[in-house]
C-alpha positions, 0 to 999 in steps of 0.5 A: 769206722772210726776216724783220728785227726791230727793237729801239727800247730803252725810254729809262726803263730804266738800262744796269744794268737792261739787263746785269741781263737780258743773261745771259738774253737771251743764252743764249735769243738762242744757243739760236737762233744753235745752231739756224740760225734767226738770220742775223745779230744786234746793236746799233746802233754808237751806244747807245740806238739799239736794235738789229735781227736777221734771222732765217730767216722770220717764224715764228723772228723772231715766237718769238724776240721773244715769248721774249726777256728783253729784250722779257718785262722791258720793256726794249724799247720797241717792236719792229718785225718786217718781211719782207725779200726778200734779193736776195742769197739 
């Protein structure tokens, strides 16, 4: 079963606290593009509106989150992780 996260950004932290992380959060979020573990990933069109991803299952979504610069820093605020059965699939 497929698993989402979502992102709620911590509205105490600055754009520039956010792009000061970003290179980090992005090589660590390549490694699993690499690895076929994320489907799909990315912000929210309106800023601060946080972002979400899908991953393969709930293991890969659990271990990018406990990873990710974002999450270590503080920069998010709260993350939500819900399995998801894609009809689609």
């Amino acid at each position: 079963m497929k698993a989402v996260v979502f992102y709620e950004h911590n509205a105490n932290k600055t754009m520039d606290e956010f792009m000061a992380v970003f290179p980090r959060h992005e090589a660590f979020e390549a490694d699993f593009l690499k690895s076929g573990k994320v489907l799909g990933t990315g912000a929210f069109a309106n800023p601060g509106e946080g972002a979400m991803a899908i991953f393969v299952d709930k293991d890969s979504a659990e271990a990018f989150v406990n990873g990710d610069p974002f999450v270590k820093e503080g920069l998010i605020a709260k993350v939500t992780i819900k399995e998801w059965n894609d009809e689609l699939a």
